[in-house]
C-alpha positions as CSV (number, residue, x, y, z in Angstrom):
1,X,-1.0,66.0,55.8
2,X,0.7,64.8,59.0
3,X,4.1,62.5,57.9
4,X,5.1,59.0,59.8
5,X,8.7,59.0,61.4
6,X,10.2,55.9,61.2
7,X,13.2,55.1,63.7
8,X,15.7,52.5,62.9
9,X,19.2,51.6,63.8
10,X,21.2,51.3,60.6
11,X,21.0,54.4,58.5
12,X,21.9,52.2,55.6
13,X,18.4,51.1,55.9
14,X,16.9,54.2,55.3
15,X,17.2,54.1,51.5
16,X,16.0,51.0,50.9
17,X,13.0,50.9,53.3
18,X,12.2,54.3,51.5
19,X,12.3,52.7,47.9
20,X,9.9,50.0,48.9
21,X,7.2,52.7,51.0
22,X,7.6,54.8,47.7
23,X,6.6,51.3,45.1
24,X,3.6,51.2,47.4
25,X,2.6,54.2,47.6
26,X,3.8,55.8,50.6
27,X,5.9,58.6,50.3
28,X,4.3,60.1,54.0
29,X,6.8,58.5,56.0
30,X,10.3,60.0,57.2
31,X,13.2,57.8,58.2
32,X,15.9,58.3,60.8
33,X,19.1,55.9,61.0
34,X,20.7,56.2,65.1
35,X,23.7,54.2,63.7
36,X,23.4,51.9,66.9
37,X,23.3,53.2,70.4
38,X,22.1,56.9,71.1
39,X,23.2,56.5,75.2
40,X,26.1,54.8,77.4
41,X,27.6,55.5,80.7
42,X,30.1,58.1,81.1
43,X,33.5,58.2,79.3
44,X,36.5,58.0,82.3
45,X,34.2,57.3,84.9
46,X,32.3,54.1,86.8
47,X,29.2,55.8,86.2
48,X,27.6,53.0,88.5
49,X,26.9,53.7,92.2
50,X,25.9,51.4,95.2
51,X,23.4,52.5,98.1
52,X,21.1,50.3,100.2
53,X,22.3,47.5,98.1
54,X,20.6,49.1,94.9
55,X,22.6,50.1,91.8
56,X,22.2,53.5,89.9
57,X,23.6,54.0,86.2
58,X,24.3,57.2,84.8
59,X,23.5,57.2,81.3
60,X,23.5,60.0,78.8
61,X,23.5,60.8,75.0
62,X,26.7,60.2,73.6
63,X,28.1,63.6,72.0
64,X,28.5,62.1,68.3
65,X,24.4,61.5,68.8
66,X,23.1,65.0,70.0
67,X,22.5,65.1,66.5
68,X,20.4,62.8,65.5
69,X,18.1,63.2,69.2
70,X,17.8,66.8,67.9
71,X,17.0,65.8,64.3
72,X,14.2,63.4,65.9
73,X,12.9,65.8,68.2
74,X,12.5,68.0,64.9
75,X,10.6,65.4,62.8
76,X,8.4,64.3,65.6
77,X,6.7,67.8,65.5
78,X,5.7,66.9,61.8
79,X,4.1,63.4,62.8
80,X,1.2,62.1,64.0
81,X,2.7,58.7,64.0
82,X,6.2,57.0,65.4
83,X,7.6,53.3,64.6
84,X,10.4,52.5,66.4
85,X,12.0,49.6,64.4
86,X,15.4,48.7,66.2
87,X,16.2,45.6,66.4
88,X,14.6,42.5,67.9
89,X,17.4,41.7,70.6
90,X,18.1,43.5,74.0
91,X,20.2,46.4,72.4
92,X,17.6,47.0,70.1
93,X,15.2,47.0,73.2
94,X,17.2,48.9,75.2
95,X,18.3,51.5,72.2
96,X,14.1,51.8,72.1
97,X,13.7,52.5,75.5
98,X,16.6,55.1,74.9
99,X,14.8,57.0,72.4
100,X,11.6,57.0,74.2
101,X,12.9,59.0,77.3
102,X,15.4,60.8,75.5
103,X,13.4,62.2,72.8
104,X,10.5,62.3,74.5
105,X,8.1,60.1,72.8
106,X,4.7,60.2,74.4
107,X,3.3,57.1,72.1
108,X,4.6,54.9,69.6
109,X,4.2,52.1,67.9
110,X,6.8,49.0,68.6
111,X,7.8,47.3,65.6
112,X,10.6,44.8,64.6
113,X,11.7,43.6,60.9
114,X,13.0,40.1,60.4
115,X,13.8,41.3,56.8
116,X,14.0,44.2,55.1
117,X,11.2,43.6,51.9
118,X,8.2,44.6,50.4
119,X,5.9,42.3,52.0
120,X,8.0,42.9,56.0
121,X,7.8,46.8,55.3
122,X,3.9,46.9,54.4
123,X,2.5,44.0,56.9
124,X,4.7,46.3,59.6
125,X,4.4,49.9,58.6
126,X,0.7,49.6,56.7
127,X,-0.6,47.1,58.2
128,X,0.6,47.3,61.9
129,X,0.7,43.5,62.2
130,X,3.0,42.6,65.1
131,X,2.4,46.3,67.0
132,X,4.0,46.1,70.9
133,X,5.2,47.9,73.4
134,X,8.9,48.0,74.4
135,X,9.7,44.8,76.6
136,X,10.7,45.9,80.0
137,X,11.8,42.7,80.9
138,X,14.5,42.6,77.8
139,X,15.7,46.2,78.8
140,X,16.5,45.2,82.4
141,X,18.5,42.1,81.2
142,X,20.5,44.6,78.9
143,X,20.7,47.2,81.9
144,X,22.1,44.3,84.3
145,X,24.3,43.3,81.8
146,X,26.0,46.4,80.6
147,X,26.1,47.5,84.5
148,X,28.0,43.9,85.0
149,X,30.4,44.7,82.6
150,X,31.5,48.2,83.4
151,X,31.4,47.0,87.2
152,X,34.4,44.7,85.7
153,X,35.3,46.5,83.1
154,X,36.0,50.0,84.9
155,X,36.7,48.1,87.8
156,X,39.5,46.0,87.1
157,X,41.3,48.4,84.6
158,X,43.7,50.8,86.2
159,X,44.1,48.1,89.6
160,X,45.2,45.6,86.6
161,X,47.8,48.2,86.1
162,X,48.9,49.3,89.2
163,X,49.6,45.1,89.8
164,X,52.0,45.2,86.7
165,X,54.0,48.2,87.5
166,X,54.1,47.0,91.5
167,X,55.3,43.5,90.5
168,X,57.1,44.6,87.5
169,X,55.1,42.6,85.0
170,X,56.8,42.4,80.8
171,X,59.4,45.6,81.8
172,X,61.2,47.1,79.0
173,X,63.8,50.0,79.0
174,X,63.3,53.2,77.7
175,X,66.0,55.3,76.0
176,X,66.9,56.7,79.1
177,X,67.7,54.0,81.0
178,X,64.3,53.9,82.9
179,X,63.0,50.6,83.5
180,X,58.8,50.7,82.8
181,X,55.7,48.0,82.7
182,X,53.9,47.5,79.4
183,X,50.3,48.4,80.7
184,X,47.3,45.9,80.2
185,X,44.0,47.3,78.2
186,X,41.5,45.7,81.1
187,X,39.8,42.7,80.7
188,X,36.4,41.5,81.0
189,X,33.6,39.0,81.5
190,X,33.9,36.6,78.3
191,X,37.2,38.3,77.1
192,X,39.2,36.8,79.8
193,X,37.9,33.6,79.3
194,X,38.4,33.7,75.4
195,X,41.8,35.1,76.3
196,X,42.3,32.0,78.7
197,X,41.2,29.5,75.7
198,X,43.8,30.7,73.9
199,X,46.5,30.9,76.0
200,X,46.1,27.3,77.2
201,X,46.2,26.2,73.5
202,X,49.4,28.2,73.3
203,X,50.8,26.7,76.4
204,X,50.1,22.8,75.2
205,X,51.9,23.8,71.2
206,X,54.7,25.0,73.2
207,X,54.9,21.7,75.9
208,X,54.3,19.5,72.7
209,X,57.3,21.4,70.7
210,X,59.7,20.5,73.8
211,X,58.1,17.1,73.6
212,X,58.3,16.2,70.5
213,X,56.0,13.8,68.2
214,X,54.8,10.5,69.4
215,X,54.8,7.7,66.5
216,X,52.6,5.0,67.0
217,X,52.5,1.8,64.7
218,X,48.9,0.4,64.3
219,X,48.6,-3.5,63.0
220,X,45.6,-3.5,60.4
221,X,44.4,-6.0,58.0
222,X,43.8,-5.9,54.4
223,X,41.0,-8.0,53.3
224,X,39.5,-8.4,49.4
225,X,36.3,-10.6,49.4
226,X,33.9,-10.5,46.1
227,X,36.5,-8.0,44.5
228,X,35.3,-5.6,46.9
229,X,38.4,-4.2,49.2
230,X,38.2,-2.9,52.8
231,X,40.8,-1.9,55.6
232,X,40.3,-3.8,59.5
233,X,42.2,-1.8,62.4
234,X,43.5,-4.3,64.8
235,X,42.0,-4.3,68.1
236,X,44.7,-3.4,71.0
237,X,47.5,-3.7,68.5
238,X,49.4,-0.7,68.6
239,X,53.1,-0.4,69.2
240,X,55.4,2.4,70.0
241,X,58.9,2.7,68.0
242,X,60.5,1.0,70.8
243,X,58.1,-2.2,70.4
244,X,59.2,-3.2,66.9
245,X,59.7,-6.3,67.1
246,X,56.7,-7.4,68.7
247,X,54.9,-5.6,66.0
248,X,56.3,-7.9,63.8
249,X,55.8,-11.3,65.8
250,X,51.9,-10.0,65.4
251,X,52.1,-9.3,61.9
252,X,53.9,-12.7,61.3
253,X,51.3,-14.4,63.3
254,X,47.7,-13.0,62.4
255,X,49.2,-13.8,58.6
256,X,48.9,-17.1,58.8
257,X,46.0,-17.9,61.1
258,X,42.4,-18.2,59.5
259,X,40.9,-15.1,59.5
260,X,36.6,-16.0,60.2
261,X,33.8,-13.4,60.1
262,X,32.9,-13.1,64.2
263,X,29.9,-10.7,64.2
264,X,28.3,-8.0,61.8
265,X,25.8,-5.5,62.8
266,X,23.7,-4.3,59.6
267,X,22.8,-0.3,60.5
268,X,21.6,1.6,57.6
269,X,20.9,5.4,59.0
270,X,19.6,8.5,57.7
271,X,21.7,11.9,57.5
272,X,19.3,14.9,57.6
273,X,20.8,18.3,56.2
274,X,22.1,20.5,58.9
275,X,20.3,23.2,60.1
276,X,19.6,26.7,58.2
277,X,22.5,29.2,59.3
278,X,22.3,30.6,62.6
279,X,24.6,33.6,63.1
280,X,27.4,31.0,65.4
281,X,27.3,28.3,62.4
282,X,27.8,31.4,59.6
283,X,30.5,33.0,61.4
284,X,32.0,29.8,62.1
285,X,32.0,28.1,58.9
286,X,32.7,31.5,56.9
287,X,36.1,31.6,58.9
288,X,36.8,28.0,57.9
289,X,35.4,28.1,54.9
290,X,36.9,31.3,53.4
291,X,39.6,32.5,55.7
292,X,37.6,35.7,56.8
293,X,37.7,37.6,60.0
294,X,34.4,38.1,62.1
295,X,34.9,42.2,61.8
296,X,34.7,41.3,57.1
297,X,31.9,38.7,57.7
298,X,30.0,41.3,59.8
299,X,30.4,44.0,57.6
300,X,29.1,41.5,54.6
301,X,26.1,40.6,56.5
302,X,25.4,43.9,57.3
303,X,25.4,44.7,53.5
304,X,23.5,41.8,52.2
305,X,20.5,42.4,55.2
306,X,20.2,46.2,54.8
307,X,20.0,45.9,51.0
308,X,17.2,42.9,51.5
309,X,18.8,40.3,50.0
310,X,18.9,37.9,53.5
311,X,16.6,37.8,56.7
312,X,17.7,39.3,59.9
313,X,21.0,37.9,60.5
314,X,21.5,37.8,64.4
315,X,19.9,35.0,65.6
316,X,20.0,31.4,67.2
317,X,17.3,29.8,65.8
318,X,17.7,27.1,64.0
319,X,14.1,26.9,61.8
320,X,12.8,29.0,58.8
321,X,9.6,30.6,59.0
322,X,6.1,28.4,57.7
323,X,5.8,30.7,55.3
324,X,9.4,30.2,54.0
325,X,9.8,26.4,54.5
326,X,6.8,26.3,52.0
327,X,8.0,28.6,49.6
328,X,11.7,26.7,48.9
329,X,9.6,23.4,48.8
330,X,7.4,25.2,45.8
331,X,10.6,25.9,44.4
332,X,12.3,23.1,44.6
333,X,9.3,21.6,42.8
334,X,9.1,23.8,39.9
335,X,12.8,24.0,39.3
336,X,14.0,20.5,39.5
337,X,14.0,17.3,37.1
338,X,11.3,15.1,37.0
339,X,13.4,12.1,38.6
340,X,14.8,14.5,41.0
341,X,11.4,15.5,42.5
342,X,11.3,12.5,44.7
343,X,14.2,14.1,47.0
344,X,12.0,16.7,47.9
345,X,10.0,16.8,51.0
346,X,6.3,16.6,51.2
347,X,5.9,17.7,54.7
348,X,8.4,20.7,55.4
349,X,11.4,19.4,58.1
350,X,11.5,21.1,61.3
351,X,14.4,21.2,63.8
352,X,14.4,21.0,67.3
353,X,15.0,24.1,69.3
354,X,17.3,24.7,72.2
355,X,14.6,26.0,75.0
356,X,14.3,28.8,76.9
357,X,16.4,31.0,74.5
358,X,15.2,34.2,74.2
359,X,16.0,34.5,70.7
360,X,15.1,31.3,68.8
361,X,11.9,34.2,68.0
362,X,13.8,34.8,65.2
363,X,14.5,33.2,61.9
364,X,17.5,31.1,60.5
365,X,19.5,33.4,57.9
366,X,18.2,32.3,55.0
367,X,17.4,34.6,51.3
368,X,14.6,36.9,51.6
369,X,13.1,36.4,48.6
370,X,11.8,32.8,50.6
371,X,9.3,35.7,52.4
372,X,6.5,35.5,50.4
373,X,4.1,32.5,48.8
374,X,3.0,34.6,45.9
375,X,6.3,35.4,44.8
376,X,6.6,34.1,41.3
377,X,8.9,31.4,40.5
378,X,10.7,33.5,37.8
379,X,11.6,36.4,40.6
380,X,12.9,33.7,42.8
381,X,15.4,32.2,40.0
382,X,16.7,35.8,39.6
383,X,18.1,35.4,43.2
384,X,20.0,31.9,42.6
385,X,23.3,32.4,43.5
386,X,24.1,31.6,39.7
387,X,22.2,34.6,38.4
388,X,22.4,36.9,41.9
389,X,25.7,38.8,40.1
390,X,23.5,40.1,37.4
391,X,20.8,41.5,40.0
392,X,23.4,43.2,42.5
393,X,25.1,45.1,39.0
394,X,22.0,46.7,38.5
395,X,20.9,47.9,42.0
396,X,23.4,51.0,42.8
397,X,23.8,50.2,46.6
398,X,25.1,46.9,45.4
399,X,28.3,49.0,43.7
400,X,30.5,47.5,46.5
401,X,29.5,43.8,46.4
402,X,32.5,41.4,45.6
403,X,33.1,37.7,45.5
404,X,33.0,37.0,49.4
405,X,29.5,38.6,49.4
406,X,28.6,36.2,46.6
407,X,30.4,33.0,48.9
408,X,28.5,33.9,52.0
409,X,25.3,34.6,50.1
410,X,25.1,31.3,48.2
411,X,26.1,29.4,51.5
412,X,23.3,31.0,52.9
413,X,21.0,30.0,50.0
414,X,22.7,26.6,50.1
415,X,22.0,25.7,53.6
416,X,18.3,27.1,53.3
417,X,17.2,25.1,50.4
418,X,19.0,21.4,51.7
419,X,16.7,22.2,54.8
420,X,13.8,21.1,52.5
421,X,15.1,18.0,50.6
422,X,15.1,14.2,51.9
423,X,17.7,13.1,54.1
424,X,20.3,10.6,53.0
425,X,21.4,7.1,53.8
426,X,24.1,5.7,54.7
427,X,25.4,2.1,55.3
428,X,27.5,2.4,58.5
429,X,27.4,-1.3,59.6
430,X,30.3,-2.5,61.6
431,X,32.2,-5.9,61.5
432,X,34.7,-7.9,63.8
433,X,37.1,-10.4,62.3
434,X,38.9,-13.1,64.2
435,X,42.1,-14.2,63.8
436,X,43.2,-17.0,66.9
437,X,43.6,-14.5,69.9
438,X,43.4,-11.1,67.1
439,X,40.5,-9.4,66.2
440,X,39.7,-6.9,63.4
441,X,37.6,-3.8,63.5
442,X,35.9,-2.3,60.3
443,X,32.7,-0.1,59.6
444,X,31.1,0.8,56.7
445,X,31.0,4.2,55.2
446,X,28.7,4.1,52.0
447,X,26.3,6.4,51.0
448,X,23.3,4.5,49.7
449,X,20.6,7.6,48.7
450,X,22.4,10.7,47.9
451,X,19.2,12.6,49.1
452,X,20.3,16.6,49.6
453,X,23.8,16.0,49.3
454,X,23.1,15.9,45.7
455,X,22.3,19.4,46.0
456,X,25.2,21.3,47.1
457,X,26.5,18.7,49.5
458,X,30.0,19.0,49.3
459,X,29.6,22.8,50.4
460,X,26.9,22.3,53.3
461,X,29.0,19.6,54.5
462,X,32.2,21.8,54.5
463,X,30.5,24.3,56.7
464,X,29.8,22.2,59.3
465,X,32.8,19.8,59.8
466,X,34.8,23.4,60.2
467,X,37.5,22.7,57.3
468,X,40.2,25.3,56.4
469,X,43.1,23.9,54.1
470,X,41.1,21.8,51.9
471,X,37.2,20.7,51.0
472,X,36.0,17.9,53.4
473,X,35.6,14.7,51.6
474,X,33.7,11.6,53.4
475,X,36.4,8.5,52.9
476,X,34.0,6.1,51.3
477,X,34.4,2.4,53.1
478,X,32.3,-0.5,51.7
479,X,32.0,-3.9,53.5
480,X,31.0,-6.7,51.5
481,X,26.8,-7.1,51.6
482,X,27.7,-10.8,50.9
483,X,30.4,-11.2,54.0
484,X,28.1,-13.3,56.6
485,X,28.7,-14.3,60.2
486,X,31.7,-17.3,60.1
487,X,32.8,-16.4,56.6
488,X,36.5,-17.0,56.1
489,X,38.5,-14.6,54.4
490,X,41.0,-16.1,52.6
491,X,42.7,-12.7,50.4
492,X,44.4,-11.3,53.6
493,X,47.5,-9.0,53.9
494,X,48.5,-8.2,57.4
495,X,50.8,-4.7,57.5
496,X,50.9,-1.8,60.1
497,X,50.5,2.0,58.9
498,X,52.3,4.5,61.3
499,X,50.2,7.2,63.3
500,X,51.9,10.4,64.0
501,X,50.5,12.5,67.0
502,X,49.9,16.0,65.9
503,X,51.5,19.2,67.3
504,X,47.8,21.0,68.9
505,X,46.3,23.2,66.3
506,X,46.1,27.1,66.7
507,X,42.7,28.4,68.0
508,X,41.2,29.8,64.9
509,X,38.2,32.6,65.1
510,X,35.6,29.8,64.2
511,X,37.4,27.3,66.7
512,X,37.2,30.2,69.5
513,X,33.3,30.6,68.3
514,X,32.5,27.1,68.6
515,X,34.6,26.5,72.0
516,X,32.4,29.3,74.0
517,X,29.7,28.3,72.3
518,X,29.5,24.7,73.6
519,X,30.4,26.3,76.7
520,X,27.2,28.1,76.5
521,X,28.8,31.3,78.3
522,X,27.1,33.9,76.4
523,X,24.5,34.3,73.8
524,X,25.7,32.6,70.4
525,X,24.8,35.5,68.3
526,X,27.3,37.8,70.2
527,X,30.0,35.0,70.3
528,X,32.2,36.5,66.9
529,X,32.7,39.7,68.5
530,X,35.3,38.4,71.0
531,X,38.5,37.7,69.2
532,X,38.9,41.6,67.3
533,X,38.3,43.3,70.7
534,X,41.1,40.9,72.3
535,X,43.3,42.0,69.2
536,X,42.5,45.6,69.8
537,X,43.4,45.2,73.3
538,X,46.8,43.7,72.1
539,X,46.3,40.7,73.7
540,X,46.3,38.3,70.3
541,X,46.9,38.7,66.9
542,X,44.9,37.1,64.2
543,X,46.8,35.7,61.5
544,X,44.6,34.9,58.6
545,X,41.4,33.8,61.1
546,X,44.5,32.2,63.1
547,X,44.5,33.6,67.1
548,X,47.9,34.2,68.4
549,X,49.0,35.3,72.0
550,X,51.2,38.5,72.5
551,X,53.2,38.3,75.2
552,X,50.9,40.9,77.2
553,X,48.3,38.7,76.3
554,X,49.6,35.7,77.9
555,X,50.9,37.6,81.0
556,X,48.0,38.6,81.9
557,X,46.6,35.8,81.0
558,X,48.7,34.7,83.9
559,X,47.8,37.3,86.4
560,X,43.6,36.4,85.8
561,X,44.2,32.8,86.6
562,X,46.1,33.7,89.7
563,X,44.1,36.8,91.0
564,X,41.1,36.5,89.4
565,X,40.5,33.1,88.9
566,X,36.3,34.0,89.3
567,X,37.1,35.0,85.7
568,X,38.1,32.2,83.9
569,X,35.6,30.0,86.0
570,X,33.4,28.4,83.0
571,X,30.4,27.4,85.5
572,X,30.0,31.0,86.4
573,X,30.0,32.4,83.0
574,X,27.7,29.5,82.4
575,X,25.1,30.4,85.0
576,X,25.7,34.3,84.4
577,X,24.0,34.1,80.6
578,X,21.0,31.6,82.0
579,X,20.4,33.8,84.4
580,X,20.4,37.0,81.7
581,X,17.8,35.1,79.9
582,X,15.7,34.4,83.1
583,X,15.3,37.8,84.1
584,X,14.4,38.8,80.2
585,X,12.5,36.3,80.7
586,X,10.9,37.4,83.8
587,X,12.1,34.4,86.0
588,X,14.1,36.8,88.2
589,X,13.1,40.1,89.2
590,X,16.2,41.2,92.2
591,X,18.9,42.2,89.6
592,X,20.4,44.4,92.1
593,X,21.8,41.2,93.9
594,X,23.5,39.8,91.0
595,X,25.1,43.8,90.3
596,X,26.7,43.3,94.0
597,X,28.5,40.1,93.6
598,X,30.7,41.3,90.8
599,X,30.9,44.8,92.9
600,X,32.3,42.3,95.8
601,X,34.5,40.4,93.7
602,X,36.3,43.4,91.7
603,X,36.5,45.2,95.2
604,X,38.0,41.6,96.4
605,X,40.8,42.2,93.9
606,X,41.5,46.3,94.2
607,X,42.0,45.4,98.2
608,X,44.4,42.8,97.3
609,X,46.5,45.6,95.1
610,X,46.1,48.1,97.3
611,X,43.3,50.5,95.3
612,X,40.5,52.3,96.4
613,X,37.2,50.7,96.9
614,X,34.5,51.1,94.7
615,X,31.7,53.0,96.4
């Protein structure tokens, strides 16, 4: 009997995708890990070339993966059928397209997982439901891009270099005597405008530090009306140090002048739950959240997807699947009180995409075990967060699992299930007071219907706001529902509460995340990756999640905004990633076009340093 070869990326999937085919019945099929990438351009060369205005890329199998081609190339004579599973993204494309010319795979059949589970494995691998062939179009958006990059890359390297040692850039001395350059690690696309983010942030601590603080006094008034107490910030009443005194004459004044209700706006508004996690709001929030680096939360995600206990966890989307929407809302039902039923939605909440991103075809992250409708309620219990420990102690490839997988696994839960519960209210109306020529600003802050923030609140509202030292906490404000329009407020204290400006903060990992991503200068998936390669260039440390400049870093930091300014130019990196997704998208078809500008520009630069030409 002729076997199946399955092809994946991960060979940490293999066991586990084997263990499901063998509980239904399917012990025909062989699987083959390519731990990532089986081909790249050449080691210590350009391995791009120009002529007639069209760009050819050498690519070959990387030495550590002759391997694994050869072990392929083996199984394939055994088979009469070939899934290629990578993943559903433009390496995963790309990696497909890799092993179909290297291997030399005559037919196959395309498949992606979302989620490594019973119900994924056998609708893919049995069934054949979502069968396709490799996207060309996605493959030529990762060939542009990956040409781009070595272009600059490659390019700008060793010119980078020379520039130091010719204009004798951070020198130090040997034992010797001899005077030499420390030498820059490159720089690239996004990674110079990271490094640029955080350089400028170091460059405003450091002018605020020779500064010093500015302290600001800020007139407010304390009213009390039906025993209920509330704070009014004076309007255009604040007063530097220097201004005392007139502070004062204020204070004295508004204290004895009759303090009337001017206006009040009633504004009750609904809060919906923030999205399910998409792989910029995990990384983000776990680096808040729990002080880890983007190289530990990948390494946790990794674990927790190729073990099946979460979806597919590079993505931008922003909605669960039909399928899963229905299955928390069933949950929900059948695991909550009787009074507490009401906060669950009737008609499943959908969120608004972002359009034309190639990748909202995937999922949120959310629990796998939200895949499947007939999953029994019992089965999904067993994967609460509260009970998950006891399930990961009895599955050996769970051996390594520790308390930061359980963290990120129950945000993950936590953020899936609040998608599916009622929004909640709050009372934000505002008010003005009037004192003679003073007025008084307040607004209310009160939660009326707790809705999903009953559920988990405090910790799906700490992922978004982006708190590190301590738990964010809403500062509850309540105006008086009885205070109407000409009301005078008799209980009035008049003080002044000094406002400190703040030294700026440090560019965390999550900060650095959140900064390129409302930049929108590269896909959000890929956006955690930036601040460990920076570190391994030497450019930054990272100090618990914390981004600090080296000295190299900032110098040449300092050389890309004089010389290569193109770099650090946030419209082009904007326009670079739309135009990625428009040609896997099929909007543009001339790549070749875009290749040569960056060609131009790094040849711009190794003719102002006086390097050869690339050719």
């Amino acid at each position: 009997m002729k076997k199946k070869l399955v092809l994946v990326e991960s060979p940490t999937k293999i066991s586990t995708i084997q263990k499901i085919l063998k509980t239904l019945g399917r012990e025909d099929f062989t699987v083959i890990g390519t731990a990532g990438h089986i081909c790249n351009l050449e080691d210590n060369k350009m391995g791009v070339a120009l002529k007639n205005d069209v760009f050819d890329a050498t690519f070959k199998p990387m030495a550590s993966k002759k391997k694994i081609i050869e072990n392929i190339k083996k199984q394939m004579k055994y088979c009469d059928e070939i899934y290629i599973c990578t993943d559903d993204d433009r390496e995963g494309e790309r990696i497909a397209e890799d092993l179909v010319v290297f291997c030399k795979i005559k037919e196959y059949f395309r498949i992606t997982f979302t989620e490594i589970t019973k119900s994924s494995i056998k609708k893919a691998l049995i069934d054949k439901v979502g069968v396709r062939l490799i996207d060309q179009k996605t493959v030529k958006a990762q060939w542009t891009r990956r040409v781009i990059d070595r272009v600059i890359g490659y390019g700008l390297s060793f010119p980078l270099s020379k520039y130091f040692k010719d204009n004798n850039k951070l020198t130090y001395k040997e034992k010797d005597g001899t005077i030499k350059s420390f030498e820059p690690k490159g720089t690239g696309r996004i990674l110079a405008l990271a490094l640029y983010i955080i350089c400028k942030r170091q460059k405003d601590i450091i002018a605020y530090n020779d500064s010093g603080a500015v302290v600001t006094d800020i007139v407010i008034a304390n009213y009390n009306y039906d025993g209920i107490g509330f704070m009014a910030r004076g309007n255009k009443l604040e007063y530097k140090k220097e201004y005392e005194n007139k502070r004062n004459e204020v204070i004295k004044k508004a204290s004895f002048k009759i303090h009337r209700v001017y206006s009040r706006s009633i504004d009750i508004v609904p809060e919906s739950p923030p999205n399910a996690l998409t792989t910029l709001n995990l990384y983000t929030a776990v680096s808040y959240l729990y002080k880890l680096g983007s190289k530990q939360t990948e390494v946790i995600m990794k674990n927790l997807f190729e073990t099946g206990y979460i979806n597919y966890p590079r993505t931008d989307s922003l909605n669960l699947s039909t399928v899963a929407r229905e299955v928390i809302i069933k949950y929900l039902l059948a695991t909550l009180e009787d009074e507490e039923k009401k906060d669950v939605l009737m008609t499943p909440r959908v969120y608004k995409e972002k359009k034309g991103n190639a990748q909202n075809a995937h999922e949120a992250i959310r629990p796998s075990i939200f895949s499947d409708d007939e999953t029994p309620i019992e089965e999904i219990i067993s994967r609460h967060p509260d009970n998950i420990r006891e399930e990961w102690a009895k599955n050996p490839q769970c051996k390594k699992f520790g308390n930061h997988h359980h963290l990120i696994y129950s945000l993950i839960w936590a953020r899936a299930i609040c998608t599916q519960l009622r929004s909640s209210e709050y009372d934000v109306s505002k008010i003005t007071v009037k004192a003679g020529d003073y007025t008084f600003d307040a607004k209310s802050n009160n939660r009326l219907y707790d809705g999903w923030e009953k559920y988990e609140g405090n910790l799906v509202l700490n992922s978004t706001r982006g708190i590190g030292e301590e738990d964010f906490k809403r500062k509850r404000v309540v105006i008086p529902p009885t205070l109407a329009i000409n009301t005078i407020i008799e209980d009035v204290d008049i003080t002044f509460y000094e406002s400190n400006s703040k030294s700026p903060k440090r560019i965390s990992e999550g900060a650095l995340i959140n900064t390129l991503s409302g930049l929108n200068v590269a896909r959000p998936s890929t956006l955690h990756t930036f601040a460990s390669a920076l570190e391994s260039k030497g450019y930054i440390e990272i100090l618990q999640t914390m981004l600090i400049p080296t000295d190299l870093g900032m110098e040449v930091n300092t050389v890309v905004e004089s010389e290569l300014e193109w770099l650090v130019d946030e419209k082009r990196a904007k326009n670079f990633e739309k135009t990625m997704e428009q040609i896997e998208l099929g909007k543009i078809e001339d790549n070749h076009s875009i290749i040569l500008e960056y060609w131009n520009l790094v040849n711009d630069f190794r003719r102002n340093v006086g390097y050869e030409l690339l050719e």
